[in-house]
C-alpha positions in Angstrom: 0.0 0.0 0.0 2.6 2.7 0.5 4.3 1.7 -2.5 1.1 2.9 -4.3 1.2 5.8 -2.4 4.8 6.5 -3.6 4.2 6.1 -7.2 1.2 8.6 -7.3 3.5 11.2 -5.2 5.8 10.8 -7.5 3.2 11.1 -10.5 1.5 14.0 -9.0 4.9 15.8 -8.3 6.2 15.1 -11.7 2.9 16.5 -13.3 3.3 19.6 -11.5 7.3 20.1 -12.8 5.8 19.6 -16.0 3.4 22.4 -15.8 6.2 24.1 -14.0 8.4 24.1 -17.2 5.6 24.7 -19.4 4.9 28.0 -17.8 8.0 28.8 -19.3 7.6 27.9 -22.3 4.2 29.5 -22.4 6.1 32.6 -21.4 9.2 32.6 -23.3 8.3 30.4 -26.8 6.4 33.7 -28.3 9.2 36.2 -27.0 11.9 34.1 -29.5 13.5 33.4 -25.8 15.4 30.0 -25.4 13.8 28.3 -22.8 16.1 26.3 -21.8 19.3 28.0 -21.5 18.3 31.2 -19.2 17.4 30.4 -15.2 13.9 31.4 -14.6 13.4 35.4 -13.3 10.8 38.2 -12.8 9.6 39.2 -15.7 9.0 42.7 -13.6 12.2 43.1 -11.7 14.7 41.0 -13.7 16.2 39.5 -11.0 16.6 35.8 -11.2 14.6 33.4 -9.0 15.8 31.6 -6.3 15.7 27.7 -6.0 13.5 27.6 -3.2 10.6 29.8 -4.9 10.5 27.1 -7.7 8.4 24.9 -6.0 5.2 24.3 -8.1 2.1 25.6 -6.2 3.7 25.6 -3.3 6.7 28.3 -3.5 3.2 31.2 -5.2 1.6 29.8 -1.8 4.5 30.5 0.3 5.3 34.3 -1.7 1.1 34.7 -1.9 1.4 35.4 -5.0 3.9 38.0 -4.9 7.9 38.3 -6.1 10.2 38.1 -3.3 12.1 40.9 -4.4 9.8 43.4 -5.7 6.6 42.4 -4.2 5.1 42.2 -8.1 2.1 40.0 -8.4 2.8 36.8 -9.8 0.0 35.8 -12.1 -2.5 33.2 -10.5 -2.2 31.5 -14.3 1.4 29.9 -13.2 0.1 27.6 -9.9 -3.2 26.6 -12.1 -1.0 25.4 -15.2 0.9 23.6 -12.6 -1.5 22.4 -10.8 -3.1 20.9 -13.8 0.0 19.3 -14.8 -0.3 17.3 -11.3 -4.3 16.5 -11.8 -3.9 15.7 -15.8 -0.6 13.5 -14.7 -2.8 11.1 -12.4 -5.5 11.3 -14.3 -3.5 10.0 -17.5 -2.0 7.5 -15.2 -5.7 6.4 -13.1 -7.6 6.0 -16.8 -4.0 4.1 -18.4 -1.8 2.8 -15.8 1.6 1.6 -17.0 1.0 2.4 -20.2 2.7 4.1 -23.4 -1.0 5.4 -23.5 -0.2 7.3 -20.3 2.8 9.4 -21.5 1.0 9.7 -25.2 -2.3 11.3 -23.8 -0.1 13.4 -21.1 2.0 14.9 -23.4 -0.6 15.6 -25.8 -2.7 17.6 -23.4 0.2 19.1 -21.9 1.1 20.6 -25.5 -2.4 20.8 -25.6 -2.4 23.3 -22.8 0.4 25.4 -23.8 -1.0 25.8 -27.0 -4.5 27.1 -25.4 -2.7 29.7 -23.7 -0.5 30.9 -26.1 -2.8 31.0 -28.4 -5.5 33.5 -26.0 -2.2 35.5 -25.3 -1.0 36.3 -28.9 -3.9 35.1 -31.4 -1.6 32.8 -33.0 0.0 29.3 -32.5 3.6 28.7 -32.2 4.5 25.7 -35.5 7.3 24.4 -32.9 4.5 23.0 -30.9 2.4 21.4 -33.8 5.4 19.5 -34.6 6.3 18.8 -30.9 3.1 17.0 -31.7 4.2 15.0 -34.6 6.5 12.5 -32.7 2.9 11.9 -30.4 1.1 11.0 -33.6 3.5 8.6 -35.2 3.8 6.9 -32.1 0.0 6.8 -31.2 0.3 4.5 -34.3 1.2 1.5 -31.5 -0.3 3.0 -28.6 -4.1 2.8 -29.9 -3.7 0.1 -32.5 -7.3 0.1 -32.9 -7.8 2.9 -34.8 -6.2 2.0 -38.4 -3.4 3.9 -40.4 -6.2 4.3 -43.0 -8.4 6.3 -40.9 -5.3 7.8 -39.3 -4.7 9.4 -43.1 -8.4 10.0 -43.6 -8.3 12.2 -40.2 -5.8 14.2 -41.5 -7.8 15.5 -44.3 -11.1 15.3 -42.9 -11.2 18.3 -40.9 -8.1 20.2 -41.6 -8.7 20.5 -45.8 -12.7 21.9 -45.2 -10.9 24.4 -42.8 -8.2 25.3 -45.6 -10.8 25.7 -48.6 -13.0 27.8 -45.9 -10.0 30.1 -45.2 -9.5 30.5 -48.9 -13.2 31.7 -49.7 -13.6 33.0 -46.4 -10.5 35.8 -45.1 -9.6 34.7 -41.6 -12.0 32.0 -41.3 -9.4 30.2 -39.2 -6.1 30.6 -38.7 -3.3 28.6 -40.2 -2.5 27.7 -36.7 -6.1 25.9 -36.7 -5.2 24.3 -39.5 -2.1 22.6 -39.1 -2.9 21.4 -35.4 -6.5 19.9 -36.3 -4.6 18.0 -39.4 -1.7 16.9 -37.3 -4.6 15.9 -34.4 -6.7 14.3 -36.8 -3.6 12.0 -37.4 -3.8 11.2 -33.9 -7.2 10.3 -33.3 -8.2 9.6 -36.8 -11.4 10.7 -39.0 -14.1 9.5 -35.8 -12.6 11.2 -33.1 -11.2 14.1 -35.2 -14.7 15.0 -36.2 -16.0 14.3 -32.5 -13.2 17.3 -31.8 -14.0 19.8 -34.5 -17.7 18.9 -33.2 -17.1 20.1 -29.5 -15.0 23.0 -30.4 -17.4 24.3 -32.4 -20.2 24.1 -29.4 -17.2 25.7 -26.9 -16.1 28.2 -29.4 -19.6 28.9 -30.8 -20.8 28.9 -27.3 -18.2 31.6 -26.0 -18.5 34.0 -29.1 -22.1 34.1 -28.3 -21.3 35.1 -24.6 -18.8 37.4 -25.4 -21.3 39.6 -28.1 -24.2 39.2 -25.7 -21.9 40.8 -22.8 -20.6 43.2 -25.4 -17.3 42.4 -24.8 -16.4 41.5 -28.4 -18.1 42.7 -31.7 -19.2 41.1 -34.4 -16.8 41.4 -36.7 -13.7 41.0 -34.0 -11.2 38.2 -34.3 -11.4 35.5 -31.3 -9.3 32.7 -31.1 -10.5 29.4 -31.8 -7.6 27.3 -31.1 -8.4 26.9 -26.8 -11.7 25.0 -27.9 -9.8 23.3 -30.5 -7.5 22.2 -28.2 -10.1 21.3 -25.6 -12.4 19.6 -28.2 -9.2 17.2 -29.1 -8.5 16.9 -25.7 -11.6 15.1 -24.8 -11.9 13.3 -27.9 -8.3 12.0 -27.2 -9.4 10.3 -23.6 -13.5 9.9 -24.3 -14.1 9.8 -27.4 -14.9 6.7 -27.9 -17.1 6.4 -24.8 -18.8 10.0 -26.2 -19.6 8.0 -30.0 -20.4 4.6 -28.2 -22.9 6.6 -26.2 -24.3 8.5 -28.9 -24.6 5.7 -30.7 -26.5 3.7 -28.6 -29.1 6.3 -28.3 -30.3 5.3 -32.0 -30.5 1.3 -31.2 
């Protein structure tokens, strides 16, 4: 029993260093800064961050929420993404277990995640991370052996050329961001699941749109960012997708 115990610290903790790192990346990718060369600092003071405030969650607990050095707040954004490192970590591992599925569908949502944010920070999506997505798809190729190579090629298309001939008729229908991470996802999941995600992005995204005209916080004719419910809608078509068709499905027998 504590062995188990010890394995889902160590998950849980991992998680969180993940989300830890990708708070840098998140800040730094956009910026053209290498990420993994400079030591983590205050983006308001400069100075560089002790060891002992790099704790995830618990060092912005310990500082609530401020720099140590010039009392700046630190945004609440940084514990969350880590934080949801740590919960998407054991949840990967509680649906999985020892699994290549386990590291495939963490480090897809991680990405996942990174992409989300950078995407509502600076309208546009960073091509390193599409193809830090590549390696994921190939190798989802073993790790959900059900779904076939054919439809894997079929999901590449299915979603990802209708967005491209939209784009062409249609000025900044979607972004080429959009594009390029719903054909590489549709790789991944293949043509079931990759409509399943277009599907529930378009509900999220169509969804917020509508609640940001009705609150007059956007106009009409404003640009908003699809790629969070893109990323969101793969997300869950990734992990329960095929319980979401199976279910649907069952409603018409």
């Amino acid at each position: 029993m504590g062995y188990d115990y010890l394995i889902w610290i160590w998950i849980i903790v991992f998680g969180a260093c993940i989300g830890s790192f990708l708070n840098v990346v998140i800040a730094r990718l956009p910026k053209g800064e290498f990420f993994s060369k400079v030591r983590s600092y205050c983006p308001d003071c400069g100075k560089t961050i002790r060891w002992f405030d790099l704790f995830p969650v618990i060092s912005w607990l310990a500082l609530k929420g401020r720099c140590r050095d010039c009392k700046a707040r630190i945004p609440v954004r940084l514990p969350f993404v880590e934080a949801a490192g740590a919960l998407l970590a054991a949840g990967c591992f509680w649906l999985y277990g020892f699994d290549i599925r386990s590291a495939l569908a963490f480090g897809v949502v991680m990405i996942l995640l990174a992409v989300s944010l950078i995407d509502l920070d600076t309208t546009e999506i960073p091509d390193s991370l599409i193809i830090a997505l590549i390696p994921f798809a190939a190798v989802a190729v073993w790790g959900w052996q059900e779904i076939a190579l054919t439809e894997r090629v079929i999901g590449f298309f299915a979603i990802s050329l209708p967005m491209l001939l939209i784009s062409l008729v249609i000025s900044g229908a979607f972004g080429g961001g959009d594009i390029k991470l719903i054909a590489v996802c549709g790789f991944l999941l293949g043509w079931q699941n990759a409509l399943l995600a277009f599907f529930i992005a378009l509900l999220l995204g169509g969804g917020y749109a509508i609640f940001l005209m009705a609150s007059r916080r956007r106009g009409r004719k404003e640009h908003m960012v699809f790629g969070p419910a893109l990323c969101a809608g793969i997300a869950i078509a990734l992990i329960f997708g095929n319980e979401i068709i199976d279910f649907y499905i069952h409603l018409f027998i």
